[in-house]
C-alpha positions as CSV (number, residue, x, y, z in Angstrom):
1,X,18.7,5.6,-9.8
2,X,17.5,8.6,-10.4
3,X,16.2,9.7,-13.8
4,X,19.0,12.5,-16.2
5,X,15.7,14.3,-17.5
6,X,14.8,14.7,-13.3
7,X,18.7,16.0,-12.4
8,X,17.9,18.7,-15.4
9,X,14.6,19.5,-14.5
10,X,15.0,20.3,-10.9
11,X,18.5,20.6,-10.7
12,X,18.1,22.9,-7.5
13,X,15.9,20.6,-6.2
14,X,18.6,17.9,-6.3
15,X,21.6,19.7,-5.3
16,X,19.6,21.3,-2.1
17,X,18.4,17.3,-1.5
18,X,22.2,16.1,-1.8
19,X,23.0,18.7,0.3
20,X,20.8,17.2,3.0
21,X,22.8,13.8,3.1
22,X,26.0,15.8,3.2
23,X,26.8,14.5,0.1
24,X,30.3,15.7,-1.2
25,X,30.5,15.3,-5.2
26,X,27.8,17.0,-6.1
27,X,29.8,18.0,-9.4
28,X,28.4,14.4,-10.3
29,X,24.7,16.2,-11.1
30,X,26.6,18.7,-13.9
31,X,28.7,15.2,-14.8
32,X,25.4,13.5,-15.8
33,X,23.6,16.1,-17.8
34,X,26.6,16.8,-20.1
35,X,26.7,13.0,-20.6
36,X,23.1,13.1,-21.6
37,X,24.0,15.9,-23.7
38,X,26.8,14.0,-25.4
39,X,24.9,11.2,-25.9
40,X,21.9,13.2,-27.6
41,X,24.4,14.6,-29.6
42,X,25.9,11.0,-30.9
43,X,22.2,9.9,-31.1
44,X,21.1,12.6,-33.6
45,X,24.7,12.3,-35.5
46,X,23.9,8.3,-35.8
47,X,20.5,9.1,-36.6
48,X,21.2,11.2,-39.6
49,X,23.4,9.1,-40.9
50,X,21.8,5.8,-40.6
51,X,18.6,7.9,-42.6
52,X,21.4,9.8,-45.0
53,X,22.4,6.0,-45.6
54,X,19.0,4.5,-46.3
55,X,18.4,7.4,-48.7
56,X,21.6,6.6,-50.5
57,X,20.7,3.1,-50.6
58,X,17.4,4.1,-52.5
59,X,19.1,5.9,-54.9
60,X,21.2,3.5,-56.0
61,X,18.8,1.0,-56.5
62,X,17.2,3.5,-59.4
63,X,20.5,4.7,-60.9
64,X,21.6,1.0,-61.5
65,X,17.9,0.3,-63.3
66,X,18.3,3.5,-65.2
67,X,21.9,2.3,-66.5
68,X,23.6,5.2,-64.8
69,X,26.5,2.9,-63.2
70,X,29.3,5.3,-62.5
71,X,26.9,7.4,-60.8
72,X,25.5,4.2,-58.7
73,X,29.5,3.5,-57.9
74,X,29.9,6.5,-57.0
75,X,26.9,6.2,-54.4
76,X,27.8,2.9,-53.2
77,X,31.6,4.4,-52.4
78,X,29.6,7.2,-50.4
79,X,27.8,4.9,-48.4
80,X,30.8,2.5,-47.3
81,X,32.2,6.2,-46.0
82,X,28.8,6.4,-43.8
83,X,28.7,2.4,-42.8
84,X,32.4,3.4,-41.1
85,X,31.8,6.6,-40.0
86,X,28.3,5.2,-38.5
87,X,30.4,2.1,-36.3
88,X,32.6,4.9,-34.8
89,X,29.8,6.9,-34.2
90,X,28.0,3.4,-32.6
91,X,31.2,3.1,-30.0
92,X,31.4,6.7,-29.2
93,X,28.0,6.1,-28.4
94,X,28.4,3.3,-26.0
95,X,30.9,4.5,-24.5
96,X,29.2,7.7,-23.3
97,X,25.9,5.5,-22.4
98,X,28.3,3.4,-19.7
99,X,29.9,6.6,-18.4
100,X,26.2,8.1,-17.6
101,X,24.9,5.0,-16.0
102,X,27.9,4.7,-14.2
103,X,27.4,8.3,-13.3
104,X,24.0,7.7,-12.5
105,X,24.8,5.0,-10.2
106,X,26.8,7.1,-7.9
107,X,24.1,9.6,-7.2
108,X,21.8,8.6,-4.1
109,X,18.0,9.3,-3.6
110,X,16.8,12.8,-3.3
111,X,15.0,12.9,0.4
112,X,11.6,13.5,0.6
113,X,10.9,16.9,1.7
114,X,9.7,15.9,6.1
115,X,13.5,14.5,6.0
116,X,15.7,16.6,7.6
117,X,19.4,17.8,7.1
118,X,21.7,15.9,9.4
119,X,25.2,14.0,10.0
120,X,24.8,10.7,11.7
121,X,22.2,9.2,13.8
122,X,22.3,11.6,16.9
123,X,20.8,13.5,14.1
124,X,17.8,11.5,13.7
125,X,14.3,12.2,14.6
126,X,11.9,10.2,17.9
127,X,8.8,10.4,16.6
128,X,7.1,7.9,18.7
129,X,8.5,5.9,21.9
130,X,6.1,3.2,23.6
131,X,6.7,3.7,27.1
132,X,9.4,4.9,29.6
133,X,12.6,2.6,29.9
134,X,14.1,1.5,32.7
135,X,17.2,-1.2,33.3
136,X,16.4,-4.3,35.1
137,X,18.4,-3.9,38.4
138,X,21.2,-4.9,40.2
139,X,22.1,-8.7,38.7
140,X,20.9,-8.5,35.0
141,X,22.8,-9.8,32.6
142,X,23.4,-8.9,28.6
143,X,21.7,-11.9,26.4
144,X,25.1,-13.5,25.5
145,X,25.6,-14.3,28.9
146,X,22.1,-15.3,29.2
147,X,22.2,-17.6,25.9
148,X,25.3,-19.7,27.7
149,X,23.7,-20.0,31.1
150,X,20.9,-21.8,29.2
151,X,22.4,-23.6,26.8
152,X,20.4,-21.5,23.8
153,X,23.2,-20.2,21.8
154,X,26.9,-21.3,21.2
155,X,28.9,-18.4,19.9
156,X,32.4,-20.7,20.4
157,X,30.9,-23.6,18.1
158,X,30.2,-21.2,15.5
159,X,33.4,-19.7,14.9
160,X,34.8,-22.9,15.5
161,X,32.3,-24.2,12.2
162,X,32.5,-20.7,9.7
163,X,34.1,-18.0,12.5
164,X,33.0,-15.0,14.5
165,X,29.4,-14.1,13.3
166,X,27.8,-17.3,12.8
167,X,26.1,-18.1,15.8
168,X,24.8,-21.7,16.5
169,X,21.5,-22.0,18.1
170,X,20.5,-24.8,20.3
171,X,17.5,-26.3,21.6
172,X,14.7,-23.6,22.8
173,X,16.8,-20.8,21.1
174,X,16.6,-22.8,18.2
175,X,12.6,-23.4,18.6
176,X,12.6,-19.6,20.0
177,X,14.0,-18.7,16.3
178,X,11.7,-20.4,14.4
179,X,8.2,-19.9,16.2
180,X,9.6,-16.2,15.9
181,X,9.8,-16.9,12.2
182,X,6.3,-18.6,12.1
183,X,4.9,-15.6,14.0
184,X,5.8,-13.0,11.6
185,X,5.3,-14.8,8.7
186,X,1.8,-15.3,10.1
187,X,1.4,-11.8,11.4
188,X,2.6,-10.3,7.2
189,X,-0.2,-12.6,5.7
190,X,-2.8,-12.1,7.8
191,X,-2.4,-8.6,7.1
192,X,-2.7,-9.7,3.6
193,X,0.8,-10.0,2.4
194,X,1.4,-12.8,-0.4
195,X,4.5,-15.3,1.7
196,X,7.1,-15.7,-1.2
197,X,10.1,-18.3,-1.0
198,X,12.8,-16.5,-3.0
199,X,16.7,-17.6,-3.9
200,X,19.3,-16.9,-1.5
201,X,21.6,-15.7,-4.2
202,X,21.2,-13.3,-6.3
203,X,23.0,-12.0,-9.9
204,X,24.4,-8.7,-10.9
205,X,21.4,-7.6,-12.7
206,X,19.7,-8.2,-9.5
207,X,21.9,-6.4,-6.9
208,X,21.7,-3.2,-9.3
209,X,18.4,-3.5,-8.8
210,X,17.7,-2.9,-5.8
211,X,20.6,-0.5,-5.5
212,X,23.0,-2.7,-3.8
213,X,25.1,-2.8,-6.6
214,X,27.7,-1.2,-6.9
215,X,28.9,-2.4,-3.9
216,X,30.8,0.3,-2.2
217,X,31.5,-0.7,1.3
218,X,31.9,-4.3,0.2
219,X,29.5,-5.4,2.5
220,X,28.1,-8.2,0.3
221,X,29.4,-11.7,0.0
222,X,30.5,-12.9,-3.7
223,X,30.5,-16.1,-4.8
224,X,32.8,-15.9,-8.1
225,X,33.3,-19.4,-9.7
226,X,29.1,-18.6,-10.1
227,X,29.3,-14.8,-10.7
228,X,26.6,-15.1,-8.1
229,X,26.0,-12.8,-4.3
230,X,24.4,-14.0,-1.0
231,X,21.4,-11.8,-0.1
232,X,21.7,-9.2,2.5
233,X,18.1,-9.0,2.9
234,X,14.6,-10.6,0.8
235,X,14.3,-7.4,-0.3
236,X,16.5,-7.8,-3.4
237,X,15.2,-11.0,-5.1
238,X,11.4,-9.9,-3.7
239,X,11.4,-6.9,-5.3
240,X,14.1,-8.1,-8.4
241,X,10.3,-10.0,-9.6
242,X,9.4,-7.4,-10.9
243,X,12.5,-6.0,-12.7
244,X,12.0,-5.9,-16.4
245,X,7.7,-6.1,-15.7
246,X,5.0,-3.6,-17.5
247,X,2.3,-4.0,-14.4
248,X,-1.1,-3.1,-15.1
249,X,-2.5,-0.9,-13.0
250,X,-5.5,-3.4,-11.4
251,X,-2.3,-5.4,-10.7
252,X,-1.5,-2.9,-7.8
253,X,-1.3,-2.8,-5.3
254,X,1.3,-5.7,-4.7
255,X,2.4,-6.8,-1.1
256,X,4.7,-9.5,-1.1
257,X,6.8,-11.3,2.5
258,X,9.7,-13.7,2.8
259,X,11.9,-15.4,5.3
260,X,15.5,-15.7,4.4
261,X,18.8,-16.0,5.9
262,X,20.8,-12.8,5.7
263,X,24.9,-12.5,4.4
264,X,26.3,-9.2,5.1
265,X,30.3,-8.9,5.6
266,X,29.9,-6.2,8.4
267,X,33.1,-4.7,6.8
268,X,35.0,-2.6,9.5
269,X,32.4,-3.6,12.6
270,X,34.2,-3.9,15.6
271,X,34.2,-3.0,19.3
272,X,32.0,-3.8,22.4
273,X,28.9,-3.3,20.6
274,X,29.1,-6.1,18.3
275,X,28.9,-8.7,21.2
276,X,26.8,-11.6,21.0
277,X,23.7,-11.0,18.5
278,X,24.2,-7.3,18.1
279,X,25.8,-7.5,14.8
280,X,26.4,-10.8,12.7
281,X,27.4,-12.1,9.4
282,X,24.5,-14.3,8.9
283,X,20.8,-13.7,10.3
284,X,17.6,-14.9,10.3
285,X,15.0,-11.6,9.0
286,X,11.3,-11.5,7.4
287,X,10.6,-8.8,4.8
288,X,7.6,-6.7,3.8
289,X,7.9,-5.1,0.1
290,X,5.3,-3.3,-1.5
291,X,5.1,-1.9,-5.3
292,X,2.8,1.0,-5.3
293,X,1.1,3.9,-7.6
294,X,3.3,6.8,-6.8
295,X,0.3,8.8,-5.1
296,X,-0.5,5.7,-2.1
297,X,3.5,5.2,-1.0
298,X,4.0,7.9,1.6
299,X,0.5,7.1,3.0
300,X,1.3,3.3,2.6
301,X,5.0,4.0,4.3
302,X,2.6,4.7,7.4
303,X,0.6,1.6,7.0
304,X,3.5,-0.1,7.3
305,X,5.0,1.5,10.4
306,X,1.7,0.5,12.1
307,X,2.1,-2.9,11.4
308,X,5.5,-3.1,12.3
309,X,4.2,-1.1,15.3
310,X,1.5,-3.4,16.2
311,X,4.1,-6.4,16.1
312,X,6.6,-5.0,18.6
313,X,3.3,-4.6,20.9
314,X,2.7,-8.3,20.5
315,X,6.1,-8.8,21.9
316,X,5.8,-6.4,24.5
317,X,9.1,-4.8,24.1
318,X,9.5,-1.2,25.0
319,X,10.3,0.6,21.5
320,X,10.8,3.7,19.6
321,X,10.2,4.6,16.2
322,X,12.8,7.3,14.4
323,X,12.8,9.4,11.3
324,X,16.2,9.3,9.9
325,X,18.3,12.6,8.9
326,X,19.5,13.0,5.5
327,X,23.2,11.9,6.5
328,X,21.9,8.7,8.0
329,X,19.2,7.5,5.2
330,X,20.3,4.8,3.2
331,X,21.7,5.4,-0.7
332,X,18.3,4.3,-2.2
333,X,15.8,5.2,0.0
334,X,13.7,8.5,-0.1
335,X,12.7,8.4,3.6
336,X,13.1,5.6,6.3
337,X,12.2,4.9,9.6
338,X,13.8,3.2,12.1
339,X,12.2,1.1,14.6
340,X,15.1,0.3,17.7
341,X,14.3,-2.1,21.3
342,X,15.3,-1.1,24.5
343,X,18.4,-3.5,25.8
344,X,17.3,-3.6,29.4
345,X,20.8,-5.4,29.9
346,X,22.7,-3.7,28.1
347,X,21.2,-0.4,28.5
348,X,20.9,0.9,25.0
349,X,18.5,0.9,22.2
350,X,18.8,-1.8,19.7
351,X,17.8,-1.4,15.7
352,X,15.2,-3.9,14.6
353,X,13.8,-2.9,11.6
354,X,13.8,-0.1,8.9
355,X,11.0,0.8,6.7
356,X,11.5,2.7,3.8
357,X,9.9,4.3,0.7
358,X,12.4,4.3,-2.5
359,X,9.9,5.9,-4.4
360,X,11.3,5.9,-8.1
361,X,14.7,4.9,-7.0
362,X,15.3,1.5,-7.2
363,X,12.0,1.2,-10.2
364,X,14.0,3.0,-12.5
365,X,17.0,1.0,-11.8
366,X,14.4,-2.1,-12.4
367,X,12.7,-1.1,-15.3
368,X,9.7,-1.9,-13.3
369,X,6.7,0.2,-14.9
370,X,2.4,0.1,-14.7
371,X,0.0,1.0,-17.5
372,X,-3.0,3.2,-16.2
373,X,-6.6,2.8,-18.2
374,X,-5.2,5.9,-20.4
375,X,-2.6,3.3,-21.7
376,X,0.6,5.5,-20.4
377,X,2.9,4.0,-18.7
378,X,5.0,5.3,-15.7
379,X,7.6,3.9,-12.7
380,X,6.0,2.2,-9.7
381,X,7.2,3.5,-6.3
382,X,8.6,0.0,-4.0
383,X,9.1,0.2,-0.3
384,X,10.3,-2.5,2.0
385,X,10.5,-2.9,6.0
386,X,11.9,-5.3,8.4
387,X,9.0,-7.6,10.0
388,X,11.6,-8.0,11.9
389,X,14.8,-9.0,12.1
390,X,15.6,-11.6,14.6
391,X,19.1,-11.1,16.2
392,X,18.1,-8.2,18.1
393,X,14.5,-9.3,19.1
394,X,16.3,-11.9,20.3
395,X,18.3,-10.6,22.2
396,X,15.9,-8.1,23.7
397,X,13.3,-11.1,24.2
398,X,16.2,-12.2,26.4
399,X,16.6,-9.7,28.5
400,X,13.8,-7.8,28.8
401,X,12.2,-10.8,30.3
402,X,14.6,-12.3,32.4
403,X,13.6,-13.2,36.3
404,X,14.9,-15.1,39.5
405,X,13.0,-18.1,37.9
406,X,14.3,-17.9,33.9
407,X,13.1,-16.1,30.8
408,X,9.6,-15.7,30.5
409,X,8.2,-15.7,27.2
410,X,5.5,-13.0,26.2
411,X,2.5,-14.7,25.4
412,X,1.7,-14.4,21.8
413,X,5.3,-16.1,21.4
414,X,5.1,-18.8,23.9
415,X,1.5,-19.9,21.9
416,X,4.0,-20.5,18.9
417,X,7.0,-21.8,21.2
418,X,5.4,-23.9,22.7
419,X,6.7,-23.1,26.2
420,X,6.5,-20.0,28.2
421,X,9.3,-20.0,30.0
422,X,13.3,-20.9,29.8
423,X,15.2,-22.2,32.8
């Protein structure tokens, strides 16, 4: 969320970076600073009336003791007038608090300024690609075809169990899953991430966090006897630690990673390209989040796209890495990049991971602040990445190493599977 005093202090800064996302209601920017200006407004009324009151109060106190009780009546009449005048003035008051946050909440991040203007992801920048892609010849097959010829993953059993989305893995896709779990859990900490176990569910407080509240798309799941959400990603009850936390500055920085499962409703998916693992309801995914000093994040935005970099080598899958456009960066995030797989089976480039800086965005929404040695406190910057998702590596694993003889593992994996090759 980004911060009223921010919208009126560089309004053209914020109207030229909604303009970037192509984002239409840009009337919401005016809508928030005349809030603000209603609610200072209230908040100086209140104020002077509250002290008008206290003063009153004073007064009364020395016209009883001097015997002057009419006059002290009088007084006391006076302040019953301010006591209701001071609860409508209390309501008002809320009432134009709610409409600015709600406000508030509607307005995305302003893109850092190397982001540029664009509609969807044609739009998007390559800035790096690993090596030249090829297909696999005459006689590949896509994964899901793959998974059934050896017995790794049964797409039927799970819709027969939950429905479409839920895939059941079996046997070495099963072990293939979690030594891919083990390996980039391993990979995060050696690098010197702390491995945290966080709740699956998370409550409101939480997703508004993080920013994925309020839920536009309606792409979260809600459990409502419990008033409770299933995660989309680690990222919100990682980062949801440190909502309501005064850091201190040797605290930072902070590098946390977790394994979940992931629930996302994949509202309005539908076509050829959500076959097999391209696109699920529920998904296996290991996070990287980091809460920084404002000055470190865009130079630890790159650290992280090394890591995630040096990953994708260890499973020697051809890859590029792209800068998004402004249309195509998500809500919260100031800049993001997206790291995609080449589908030798398929053909086509598959999305494995994003990486993101959020800068202020989601901090402010968190109340998550540090205290530097001057004793002034200010909002963190948090960023998060994929490291990695496991649907699509799958997938790519799958068929990027498929020969006449089975799937051959890449090396650093089959040292955690256990077995180099399927068959």
């Amino acid at each position: 969320m980004l911060q009223v005093n921010f919208l009126r202090e560089n309004k053209e800064r914020v109207l030229e970076g909604l303009k970037k996302r192509n984002f239409k209601e840009l009337d919401l920017v005016d809508a928030a600073i005349n809030a603000d200006d209603e609610r200072k407004k209230l908040q100086f009324e209140l104020d002077s009336q509250l002290s008008e009151m206290n003063k009153i109060s004073k007064e009364i106190g020395i016209l009883m003791k001097d015997g002057k009780k009419e006059e002290a009546e009088a007084a006391k009449s006076k302040t019953s007038q301010y006591k209701e005048s001071s609860k409508e003035l209390e309501s008002q008051l809320k009432e134009v608090e709610k409409n600015l946050i709600n406000i508030l909440y509607q307005i995305p991040n302003i893109p850092y300024e190397k982001v540029v203007a664009g509609v969807s992801a044609d739009d998007n920048e390559i800035v790096y690609e690993s090596t030249t892609v090829e297909g696999l010849g005459e006689g590949a097959i896509p994964h899901w075809e793959l998974a059934k010829k050896y017995n790794l993953i049964d797409f039927e059993l799970g819709v027969k169990i939950a429905g479409a989305g839920f895939p059941v893995y079996l046997g070495k896709g099963a072990r293939l899953q979690r030594a891919l779990v083990q390996y980039f859990l391993d990979k995060n900490t050696d690098a010197g991430y702390l491995e945290v176990n966080p709740p699956h569910v998370v409550n409101e407080a939480s997703g508004y966090g993080t920013g994925q509240l309020p839920d536009k798309e309606g792409q979260m799941y809600y459990v409502g006897a419990d008033d409770l959400y299933l995660i989309p990603t680690a990222e919100v009850p990682v980062t949801n630690i440190y909502r309501d936390v005064l850091l201190d500055e040797k605290d930072l920085p902070i590098k946390n990673t977790a394994f979940s499962q992931c629930y996302r409703r994949e509202a309005g998916s539908y076509g050829a390209h959500v076959r097999g693992l391209n696109r699920l309801h529920q998904f296996e995914k290991v996070e990287i989040v980091r809460i920084e000093k404002p000055e470190n994040s865009y130079a630890v935005l790159e650290e992280m796209v090394e890591h995630i970099k040096s990953i994708l080598e260890d499973l020697e899958l051809p890859y590029r890495i792209l800068r998004l456009c402004g249309g195509d960066t998500g809500f919260a995030s100031a800049m993001t990049y997206d790291f995609e797989v080449w589908s030798a089976a398929q053909e086509k480039w598959l999305e494995v991971s994003s990486v993101s800086n959020f800068e202020t965005f989601q901090a402010n929404r968190l109340k998550c602040r540090y205290k530097g040695n001057e004793g002034k406190s200010q909002l963190v910057h948090t960023l998060n990445g994929s490291a990695m998702a496991l649907p699509r590596i799958m997938a790519a694993l799958l068929e990027n190493n498929q020969t006449p003889e089975g799937i051959k593992l890449p090396k650093k994996i089959a040292e955690y599977a256990r077995f180099e090759l399927i068959n």
